[in-house]
C-alpha distance (Angstrom), angle and dihedral (degrees) to the residues before:
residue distance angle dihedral
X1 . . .
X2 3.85 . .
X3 4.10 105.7 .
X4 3.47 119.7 -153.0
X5 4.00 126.3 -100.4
X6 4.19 103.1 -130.7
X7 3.68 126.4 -176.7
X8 3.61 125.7 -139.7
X9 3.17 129.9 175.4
X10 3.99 149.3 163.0
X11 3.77 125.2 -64.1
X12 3.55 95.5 -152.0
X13 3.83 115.9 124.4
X14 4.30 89.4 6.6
X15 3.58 106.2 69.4
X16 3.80 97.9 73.2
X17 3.83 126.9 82.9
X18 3.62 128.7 -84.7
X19 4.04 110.4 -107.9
X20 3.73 136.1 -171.9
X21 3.92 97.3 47.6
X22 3.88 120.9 132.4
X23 3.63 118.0 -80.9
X24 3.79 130.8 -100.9
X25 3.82 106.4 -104.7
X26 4.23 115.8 -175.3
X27 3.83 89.2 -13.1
X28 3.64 93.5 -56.1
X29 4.20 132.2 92.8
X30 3.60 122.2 -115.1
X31 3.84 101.5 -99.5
X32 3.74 122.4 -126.4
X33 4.08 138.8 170.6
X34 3.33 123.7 -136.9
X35 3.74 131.8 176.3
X36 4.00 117.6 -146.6
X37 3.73 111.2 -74.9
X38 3.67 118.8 -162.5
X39 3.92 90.3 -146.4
X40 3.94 114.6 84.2
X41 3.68 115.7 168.0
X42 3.68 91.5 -148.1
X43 3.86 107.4 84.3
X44 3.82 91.1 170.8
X45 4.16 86.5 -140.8
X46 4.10 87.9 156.1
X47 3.95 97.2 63.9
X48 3.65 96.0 110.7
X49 4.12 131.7 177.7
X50 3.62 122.8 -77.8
X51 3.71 116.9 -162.1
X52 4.25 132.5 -166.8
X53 3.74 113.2 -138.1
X54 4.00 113.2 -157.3
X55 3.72 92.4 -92.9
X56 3.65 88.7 60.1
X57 3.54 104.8 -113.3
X58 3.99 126.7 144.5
X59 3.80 115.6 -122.7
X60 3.56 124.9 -168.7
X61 4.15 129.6 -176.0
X62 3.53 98.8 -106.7
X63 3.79 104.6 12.4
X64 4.12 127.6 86.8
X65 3.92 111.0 -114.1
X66 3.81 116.7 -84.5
X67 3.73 113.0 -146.8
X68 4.27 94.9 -138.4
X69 3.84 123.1 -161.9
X70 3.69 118.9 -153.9
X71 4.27 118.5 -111.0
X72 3.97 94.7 -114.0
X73 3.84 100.9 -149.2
X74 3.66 102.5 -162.7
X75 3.92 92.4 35.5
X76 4.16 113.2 123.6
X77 3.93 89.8 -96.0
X78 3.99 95.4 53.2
X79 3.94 96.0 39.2
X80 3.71 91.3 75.0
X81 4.21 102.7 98.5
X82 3.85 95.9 -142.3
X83 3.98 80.2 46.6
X84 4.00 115.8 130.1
X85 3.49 104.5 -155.1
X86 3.91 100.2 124.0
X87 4.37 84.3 42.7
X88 3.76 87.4 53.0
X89 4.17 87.6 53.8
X90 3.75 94.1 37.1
X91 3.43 136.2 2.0
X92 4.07 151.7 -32.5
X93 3.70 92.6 -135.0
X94 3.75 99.9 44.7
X95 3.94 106.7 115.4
X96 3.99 121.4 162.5
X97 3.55 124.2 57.6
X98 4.07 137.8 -171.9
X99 3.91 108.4 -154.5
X100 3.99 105.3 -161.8
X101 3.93 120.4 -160.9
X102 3.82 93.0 -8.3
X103 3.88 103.6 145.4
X104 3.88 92.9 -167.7
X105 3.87 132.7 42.7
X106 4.06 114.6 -90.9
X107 3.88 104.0 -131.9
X108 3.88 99.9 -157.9
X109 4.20 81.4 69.0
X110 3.72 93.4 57.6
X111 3.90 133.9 56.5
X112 3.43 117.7 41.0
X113 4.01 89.5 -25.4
X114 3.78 89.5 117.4
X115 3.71 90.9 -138.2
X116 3.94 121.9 127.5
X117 3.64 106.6 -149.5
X118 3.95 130.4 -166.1
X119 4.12 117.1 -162.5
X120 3.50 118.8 -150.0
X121 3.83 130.3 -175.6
X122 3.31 147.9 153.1
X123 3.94 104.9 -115.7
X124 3.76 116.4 77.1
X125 4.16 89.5 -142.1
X126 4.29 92.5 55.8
X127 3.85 88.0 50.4
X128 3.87 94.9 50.8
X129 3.82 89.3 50.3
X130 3.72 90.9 58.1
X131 3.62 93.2 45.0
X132 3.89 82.8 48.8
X133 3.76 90.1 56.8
X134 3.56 88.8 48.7
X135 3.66 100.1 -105.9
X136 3.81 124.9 128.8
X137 3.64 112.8 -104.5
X138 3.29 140.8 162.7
X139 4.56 139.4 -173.5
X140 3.33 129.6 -124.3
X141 3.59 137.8 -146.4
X142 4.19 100.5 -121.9
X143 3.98 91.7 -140.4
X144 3.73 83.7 57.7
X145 4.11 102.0 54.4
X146 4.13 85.6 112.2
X147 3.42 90.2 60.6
X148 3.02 119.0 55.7
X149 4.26 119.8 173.2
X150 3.66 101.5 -125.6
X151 4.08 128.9 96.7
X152 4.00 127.6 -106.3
X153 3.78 112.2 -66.7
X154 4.21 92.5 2.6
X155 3.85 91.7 152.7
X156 3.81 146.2 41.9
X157 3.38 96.7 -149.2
X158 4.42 137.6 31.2
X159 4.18 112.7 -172.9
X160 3.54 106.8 -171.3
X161 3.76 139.8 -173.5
X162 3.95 110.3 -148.8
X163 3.67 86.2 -170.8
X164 3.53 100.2 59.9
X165 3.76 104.5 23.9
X166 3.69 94.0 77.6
X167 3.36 135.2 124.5
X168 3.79 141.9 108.0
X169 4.25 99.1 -36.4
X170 3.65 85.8 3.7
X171 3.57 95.7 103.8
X172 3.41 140.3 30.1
X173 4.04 126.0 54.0
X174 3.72 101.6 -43.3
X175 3.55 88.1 52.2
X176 3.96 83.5 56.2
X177 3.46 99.2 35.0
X178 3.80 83.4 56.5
X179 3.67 98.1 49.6
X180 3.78 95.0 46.0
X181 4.32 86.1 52.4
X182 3.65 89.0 63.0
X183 4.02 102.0 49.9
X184 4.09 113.8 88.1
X185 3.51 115.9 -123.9
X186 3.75 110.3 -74.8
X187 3.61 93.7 29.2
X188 3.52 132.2 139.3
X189 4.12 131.0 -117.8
X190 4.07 112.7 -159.5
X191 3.79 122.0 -167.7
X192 3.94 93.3 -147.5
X193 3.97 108.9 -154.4
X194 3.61 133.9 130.3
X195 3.62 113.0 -75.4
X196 3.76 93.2 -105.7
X197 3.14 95.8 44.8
X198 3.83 99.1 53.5
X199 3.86 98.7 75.4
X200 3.85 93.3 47.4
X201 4.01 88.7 47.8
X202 3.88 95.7 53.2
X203 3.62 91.1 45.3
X204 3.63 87.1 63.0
X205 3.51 92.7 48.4
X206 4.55 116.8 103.4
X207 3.77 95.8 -139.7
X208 3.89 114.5 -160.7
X209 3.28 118.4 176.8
X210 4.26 123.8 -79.8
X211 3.80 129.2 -173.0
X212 3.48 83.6 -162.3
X213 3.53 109.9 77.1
X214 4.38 129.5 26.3
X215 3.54 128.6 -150.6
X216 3.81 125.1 -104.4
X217 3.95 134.1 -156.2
X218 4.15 78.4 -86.4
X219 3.68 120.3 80.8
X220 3.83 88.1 -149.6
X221 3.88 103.5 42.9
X222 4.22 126.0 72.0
X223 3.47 126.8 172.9
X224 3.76 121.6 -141.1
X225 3.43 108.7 -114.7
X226 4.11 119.3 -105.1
X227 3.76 107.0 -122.5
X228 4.01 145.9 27.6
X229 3.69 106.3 -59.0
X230 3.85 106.7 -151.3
X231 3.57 115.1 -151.7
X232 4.43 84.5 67.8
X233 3.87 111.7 68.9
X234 4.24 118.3 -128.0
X235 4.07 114.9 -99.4
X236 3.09 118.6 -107.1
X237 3.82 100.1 -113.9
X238 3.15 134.2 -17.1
X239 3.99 126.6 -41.9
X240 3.92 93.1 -120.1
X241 4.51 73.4 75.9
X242 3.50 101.4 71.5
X243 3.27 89.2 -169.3
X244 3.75 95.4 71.0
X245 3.44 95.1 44.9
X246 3.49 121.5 18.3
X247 4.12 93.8 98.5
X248 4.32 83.8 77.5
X249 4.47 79.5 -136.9
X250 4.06 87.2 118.5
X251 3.69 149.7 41.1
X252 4.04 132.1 -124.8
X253 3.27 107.3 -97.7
X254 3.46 119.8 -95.6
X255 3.76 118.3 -165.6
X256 3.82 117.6 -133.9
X257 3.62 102.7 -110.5
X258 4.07 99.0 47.9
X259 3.34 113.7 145.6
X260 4.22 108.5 -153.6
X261 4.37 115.8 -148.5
X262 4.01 75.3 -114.5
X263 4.05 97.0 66.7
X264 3.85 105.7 113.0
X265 4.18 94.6 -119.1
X266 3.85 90.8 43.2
X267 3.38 95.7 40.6
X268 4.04 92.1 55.6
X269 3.98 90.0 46.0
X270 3.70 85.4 61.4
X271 3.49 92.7 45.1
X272 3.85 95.9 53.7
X273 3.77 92.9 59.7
X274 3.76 122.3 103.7
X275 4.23 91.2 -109.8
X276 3.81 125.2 9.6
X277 3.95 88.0 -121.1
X278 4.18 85.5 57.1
X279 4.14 87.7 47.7
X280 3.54 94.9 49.1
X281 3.96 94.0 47.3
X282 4.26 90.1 45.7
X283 3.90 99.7 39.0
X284 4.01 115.3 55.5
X285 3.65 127.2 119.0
X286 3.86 111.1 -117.2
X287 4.09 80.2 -148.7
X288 3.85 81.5 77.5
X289 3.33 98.0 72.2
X290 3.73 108.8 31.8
X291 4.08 123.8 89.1
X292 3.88 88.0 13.1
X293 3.67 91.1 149.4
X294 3.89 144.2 25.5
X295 3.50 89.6 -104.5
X296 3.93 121.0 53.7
X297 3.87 109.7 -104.2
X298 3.39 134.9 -159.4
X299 3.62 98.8 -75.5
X300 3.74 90.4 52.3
X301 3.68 94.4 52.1
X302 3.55 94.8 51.2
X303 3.81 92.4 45.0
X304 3.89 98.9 51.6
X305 3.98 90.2 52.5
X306 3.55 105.4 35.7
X307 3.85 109.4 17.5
X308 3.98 98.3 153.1
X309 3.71 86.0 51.4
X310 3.77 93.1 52.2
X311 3.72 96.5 53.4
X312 3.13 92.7 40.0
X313 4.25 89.6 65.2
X314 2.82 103.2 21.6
X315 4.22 119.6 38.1
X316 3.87 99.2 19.0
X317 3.44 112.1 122.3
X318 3.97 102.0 -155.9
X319 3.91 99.6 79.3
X320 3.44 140.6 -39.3
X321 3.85 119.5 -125.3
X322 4.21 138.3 -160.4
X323 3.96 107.6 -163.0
X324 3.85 80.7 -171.5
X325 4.56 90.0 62.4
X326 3.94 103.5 72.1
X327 4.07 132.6 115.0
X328 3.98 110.7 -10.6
X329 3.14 103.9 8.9
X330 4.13 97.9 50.8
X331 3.47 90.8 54.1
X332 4.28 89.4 53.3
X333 3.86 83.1 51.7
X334 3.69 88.2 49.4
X335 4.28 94.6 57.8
X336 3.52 102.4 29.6
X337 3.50 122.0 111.0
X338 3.35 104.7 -170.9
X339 4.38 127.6 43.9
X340 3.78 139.8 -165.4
X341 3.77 118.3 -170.2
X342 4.21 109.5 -164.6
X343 3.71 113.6 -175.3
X344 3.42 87.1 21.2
X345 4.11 95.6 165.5
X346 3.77 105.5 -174.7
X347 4.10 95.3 -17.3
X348 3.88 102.2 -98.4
X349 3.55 85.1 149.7
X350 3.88 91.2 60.4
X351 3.88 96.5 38.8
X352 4.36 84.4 58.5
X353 3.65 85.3 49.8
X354 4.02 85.5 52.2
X355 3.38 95.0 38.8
X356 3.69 93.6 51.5
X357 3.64 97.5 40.7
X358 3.52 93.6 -115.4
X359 3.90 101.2 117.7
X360 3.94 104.6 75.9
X361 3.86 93.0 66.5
X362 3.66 90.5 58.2
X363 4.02 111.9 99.3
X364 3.23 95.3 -151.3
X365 3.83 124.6 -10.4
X366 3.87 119.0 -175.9
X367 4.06 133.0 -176.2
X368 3.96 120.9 -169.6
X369 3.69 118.4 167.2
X370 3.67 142.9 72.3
X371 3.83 144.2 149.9
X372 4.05 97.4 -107.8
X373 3.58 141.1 -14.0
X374 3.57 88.5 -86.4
X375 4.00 101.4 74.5
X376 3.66 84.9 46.2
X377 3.78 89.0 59.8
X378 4.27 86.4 54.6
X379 3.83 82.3 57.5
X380 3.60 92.2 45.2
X381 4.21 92.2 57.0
X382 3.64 88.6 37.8
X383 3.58 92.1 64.5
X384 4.11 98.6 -114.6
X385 3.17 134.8 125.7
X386 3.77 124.1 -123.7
X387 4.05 142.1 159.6
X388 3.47 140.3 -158.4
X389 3.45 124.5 -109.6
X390 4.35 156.6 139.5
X391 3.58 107.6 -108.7
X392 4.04 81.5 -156.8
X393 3.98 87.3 67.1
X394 3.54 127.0 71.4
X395 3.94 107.6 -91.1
X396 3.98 115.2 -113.6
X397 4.08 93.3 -115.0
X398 3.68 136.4 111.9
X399 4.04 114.6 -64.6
X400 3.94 79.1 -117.1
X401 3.37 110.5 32.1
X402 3.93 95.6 113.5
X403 4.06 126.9 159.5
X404 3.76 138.8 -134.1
X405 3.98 91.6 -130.2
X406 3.68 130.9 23.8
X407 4.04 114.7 -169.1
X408 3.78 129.9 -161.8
X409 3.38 124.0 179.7
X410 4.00 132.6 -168.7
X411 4.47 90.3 -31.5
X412 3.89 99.9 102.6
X413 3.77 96.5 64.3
X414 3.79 91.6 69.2
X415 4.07 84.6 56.9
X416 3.88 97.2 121.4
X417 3.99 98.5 -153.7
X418 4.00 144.8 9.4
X419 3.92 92.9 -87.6
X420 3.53 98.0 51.1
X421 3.89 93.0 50.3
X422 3.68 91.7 48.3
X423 3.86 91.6 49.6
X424 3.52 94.8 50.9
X425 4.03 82.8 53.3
X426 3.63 90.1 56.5
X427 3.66 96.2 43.3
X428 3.91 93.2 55.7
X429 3.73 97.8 34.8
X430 4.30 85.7 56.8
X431 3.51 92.6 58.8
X432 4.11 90.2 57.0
X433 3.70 117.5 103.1
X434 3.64 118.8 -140.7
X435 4.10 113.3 -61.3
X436 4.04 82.7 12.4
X437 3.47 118.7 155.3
X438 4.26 130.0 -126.2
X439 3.91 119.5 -149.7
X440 3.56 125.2 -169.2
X441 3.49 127.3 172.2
X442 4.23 122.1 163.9
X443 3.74 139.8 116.2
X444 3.57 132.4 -90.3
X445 3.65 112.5 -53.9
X446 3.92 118.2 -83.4
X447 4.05 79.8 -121.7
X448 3.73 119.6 72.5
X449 3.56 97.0 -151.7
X450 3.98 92.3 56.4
X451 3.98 130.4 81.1
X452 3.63 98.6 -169.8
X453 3.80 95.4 -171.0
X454 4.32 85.9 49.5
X455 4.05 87.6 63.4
X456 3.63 102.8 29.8
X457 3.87 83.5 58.1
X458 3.93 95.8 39.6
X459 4.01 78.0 48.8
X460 3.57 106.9 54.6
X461 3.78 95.8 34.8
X462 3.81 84.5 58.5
X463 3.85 84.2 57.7
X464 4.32 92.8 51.1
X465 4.00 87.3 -102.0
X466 3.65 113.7 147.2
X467 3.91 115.7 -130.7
X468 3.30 151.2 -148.3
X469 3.56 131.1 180.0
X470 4.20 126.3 -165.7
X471 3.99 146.6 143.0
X472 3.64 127.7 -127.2
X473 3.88 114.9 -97.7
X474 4.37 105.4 -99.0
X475 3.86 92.3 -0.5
X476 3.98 138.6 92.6
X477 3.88 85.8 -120.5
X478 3.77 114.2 146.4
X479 4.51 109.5 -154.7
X480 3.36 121.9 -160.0
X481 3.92 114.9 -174.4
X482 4.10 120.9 -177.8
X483 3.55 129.3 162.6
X484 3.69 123.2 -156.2
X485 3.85 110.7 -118.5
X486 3.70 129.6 -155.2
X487 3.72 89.5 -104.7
X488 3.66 88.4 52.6
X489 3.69 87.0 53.0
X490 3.67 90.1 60.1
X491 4.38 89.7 72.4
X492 3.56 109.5 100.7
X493 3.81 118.9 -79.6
X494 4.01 120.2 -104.9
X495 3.56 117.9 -89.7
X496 3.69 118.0 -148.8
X497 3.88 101.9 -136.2
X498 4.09 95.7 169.8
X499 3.42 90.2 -119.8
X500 4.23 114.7 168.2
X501 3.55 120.6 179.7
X502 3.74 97.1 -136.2
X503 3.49 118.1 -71.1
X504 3.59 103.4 -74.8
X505 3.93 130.1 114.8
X506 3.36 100.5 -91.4
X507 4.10 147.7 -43.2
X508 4.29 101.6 -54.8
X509 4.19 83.7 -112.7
X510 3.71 98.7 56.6
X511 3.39 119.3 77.1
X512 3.56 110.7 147.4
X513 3.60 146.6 -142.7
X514 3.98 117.2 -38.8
X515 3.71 93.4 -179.9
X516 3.69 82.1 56.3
């Protein structure tokens, strides 16, 4: 068996808050853009080497040895829903969670935990149960465990299980490296095992040393440290480019200003909303976001040449609003139980849902999709939960994992010719279950000599779908509506073939929803 390589290290100098960042005015941060700076005054010289002798106990230059116990997830105290254990070894603000190689559901992320948890693992059969139990899940291929489709610092919180996430790339450093990329600053790693089991796993473990990650009281939990460390250099770009990462020598750039959920001010903004998932979606910095690589990204484009218009949609804190969600269509949202968002850009779609109270009744809903890694970072401090991926390639879920409404909204017009529209038809319409519903809602096509809506219907009522086209009331809004009938049903069902076009952003044709 291949162990994994973890790195520990000492919390000395990292444990206390960030200071000197603007002040909260109204709720909100002062916002300001910076570029990448290659001076940091941070240099991080006190992370020092932490060791684990063969009775299991942490020692640290400078610092008696601590005796740790491991945070047993499943043990009588955690099992409880409304249980607290991963708050107690983290943090009150902490909301979205990946669970890797966990073959059963973890109650302290369900109930009234306020968490929002995605399971991932590499057998088809353990990702349908979750999506069975109403829980997003997804599978993945095991030669792709180092690369994993989400952007720099996309979740608060990683579970793993060394013992089943293995596999060739599975384990090892660039697995680690890979898991540590996605967790926000001041987020929190978990080796998941039984308790008995935890002890004997870490002794396994080589353990170099990391500036990455510290220690807590719990020999199985670390939390990624809150700010540049800097003896590692910045990647190049952003994880989602394996290429500028995938050696596990640097960090995701962080730009000097962030702000993590866990800063003290921030942190109590959150906390004085009516739900957590309401004070993550009202209080992020839109510093966050901006400069997060050398070259400007989405965000930044959109920012420099319409910045009223981007606060206005995006960091307002008095309601968030889809033109695209009136008459039919709001009424679908309203009874289905079940939700895929594709082109979901930075998950406005979700945050309405959130805002409205409309999410919790969903079992499960999922977003993939965006133009660059930098609307999956607005997810990110919003608290959701989104991956990359090419509609045009078969989606890394569950050959039955199917949903009662699948939404699209203003994607399809960047669909460059009659083939691609009518395979991004099939791909959504696959992913229906049985009486499922289609949305699509967009402009004109980007291409003169295309009516999307004409072959998406000529499409789908070639596959026994019923349709129904429309237009918004006073807007340029394009609706497609198609339900899945039981002769539809009769097509063959989608088989997951793990395929992954590559590991860049997208397919060159889809570039998806700015207003999103």
């Amino acid at each position: 068996m291949i162990f994994w390589r973890l790195w520990l290290f000492s919390a000395a100098g990292v444990a206390k808050a960030i200071s000197g960042h603007n002040e909260y005015i109204d709720g909100t941060l002062q916002e300001s853009f910076h570029r990448r700076s290659d001076h940091h005054a941070d240099d991080r010289s006190d992370i020092q080497e932490a060791t684990i002798s063969s009775m299991g106990t942490v020692r640290r230059e400078g610092y008696a040895d601590l005796q740790l116990q491991p945070l047993d997830l499943f043990s009588d105290i955690c099992s409880s829903p409304d249980a607290e254990c991963l708050r107690r070894a983290g943090s009150r603000v902490h909301r979205t969670v990946l669970v890797l190689g966990l073959q059963k559901p973890v109650p302290t992320l369900h109930g009234k935990s306020g968490y929002y948890p995605m399971y991932i693992d590499l057998e088809d059969s353990v990702a349908e149960s979750m999506f069975k139990l109403g829980y997003a899940s997804l599978v993945w291929p095991r030669d792709r465990c180092d690369k994993l489709n989400f952007t720099d610092f996309a979740v608060d919180v990683v579970l793993v299980n060394p013992s089943r996430w293995q596999g060739e790339n599975c384990a090892g450093s660039k697995a680690l490296h890979e898991i540590v990329r996605l967790l926000a600053p001041g987020g929190q790693l978990v080796l998941a095992s039984q308790a008995e089991e935890v002890k004997s796993e870490l002794l396994k473990l080589n353990v170099p040393a990391s500036a990455l990650l510290q220690p807590t009281s719990f020999s199985n939990v670390f939390l990624r440290v809150d700010r540049r460390v800097g003896s590692l250099q910045d990647c190049e770009a952003c994880g989602l480019d394996k290429s500028a990462s995938a050696t596990g020598k640097c960090q995701p750039y962080l730009q000097p200003d962030y702000l993590p959920a866990t800063d003290p001010k921030r942190s109590m903004a959150i906390s004085d909303e009516a739900s957590l998932s309401k004070g993550r979606l009202h209080n992020w910095p839109l510093k966050n976001v901006l400069g997060s690589q050398k070259e400007d990204q989405w965000v930044d484009q959109f920012y420099k040449a319409k910045p009223e218009w981007f606060k206005a949609n995006y960091v307002k804190k008095d309601g968030i609003r889809k033109k695209e969600l009136s008459g039919e269509i709001l009424k679908l949202l309203q009874k289905a139980h079940s939700l895929l968002d594709a082109g979901a850009g930075s998950c406005t779609l979700e945050a309405w849902l959130r805002e409205t109270d409309k999410f919790e009744h969903l079992k499960p809903m999922m977003s993939f999709g965006a133009y660059d890694c930098s609307m999956l970072r607005i997810c990110a401090e919003r608290g959701s939960i989104s991956f990359q991926h090419d509609w045009l390639q078969t989606l890394p879920m569950c050959n039955r994992c199917k949903f009662e409404l699948v939404m699209q909204l203003e994607g399809i017009h960047h669909m460059s010719s009659r083939e691609l529209i009518e395979k991004t038809v099939d791909a959504l319409a696959a992913r229906l279950e049985c009486g499922g519903s289609l949305y699509i809602a967009d402009i004109s096509s980007n291409h003169p000599d295309l009516n999307w809506t004409s072959i998406a219907e000529h499409r789908l009522l070639a596959a026994s779908h019923e349709v129904k086209l429309g237009r918004l009331k006073k807007q340029k809004t394009l609706t497609l509506l198609a339900k899945k009938t039981a002769a539809a049903c009769h097509s063959s069902e989608v088989k997951n073939t793990a395929v992954f076009a590559g590991d860049a952003i997208g397919h060159p044709d889809i570039a998806f929803s700015a207003s999103e």
